[in-house]
N, C-alpha and C positions, 0 to 999 in steps of 0.2 A: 270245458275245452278252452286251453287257451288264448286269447286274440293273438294277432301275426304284428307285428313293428313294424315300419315304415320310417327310414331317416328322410331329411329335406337336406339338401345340398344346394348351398347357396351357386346361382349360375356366374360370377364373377372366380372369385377364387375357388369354388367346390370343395370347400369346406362341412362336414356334416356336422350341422349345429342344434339341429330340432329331431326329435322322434314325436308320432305319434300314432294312435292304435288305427289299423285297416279295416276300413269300410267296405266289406263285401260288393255292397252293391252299388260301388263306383266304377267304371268304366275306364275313364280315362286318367291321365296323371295329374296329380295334385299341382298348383302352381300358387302358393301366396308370398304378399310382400311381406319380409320379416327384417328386423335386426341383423345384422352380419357382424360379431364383435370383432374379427377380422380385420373387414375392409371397415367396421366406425362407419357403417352406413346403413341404409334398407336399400335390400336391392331383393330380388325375384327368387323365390329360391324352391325347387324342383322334386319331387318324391322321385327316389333312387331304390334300388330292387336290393 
C-alpha cells in the first residue's frame, strides 16, 4: 500500500515548499518552522490537503 503525500505551505506567501509522507495516526494539522526560499526567511508553514 502506498503512503498518502502531504505538501507544507509556508503561511506568509503559501507557497508549497516541503512534502512529507502522512501519519495516520495524527489528528490534527501539522505546523513546523521551515526555510521559505521565497520570503529568504523561516517562517511557520502549515500541512495543506
Amino acid at each position: 500500500m502506498a503512503k498518502k503525500k502531504v505538501a507544507l505551505a509556508c503561511s506568509e506567501c503559501g507557497s508549497r515548499n516541503y512534502t512529507l509522507t502522512e501519519n495516520p495516526n495524527r489528528q490534527e494539522r501539522l505546523e513546523v518552522k521551515k526555510f521559505c526560499k521565497y520570503c529568504n526567511k523561516h517562517t511557520i508553514h502549515r500541512e495543506t490537503k
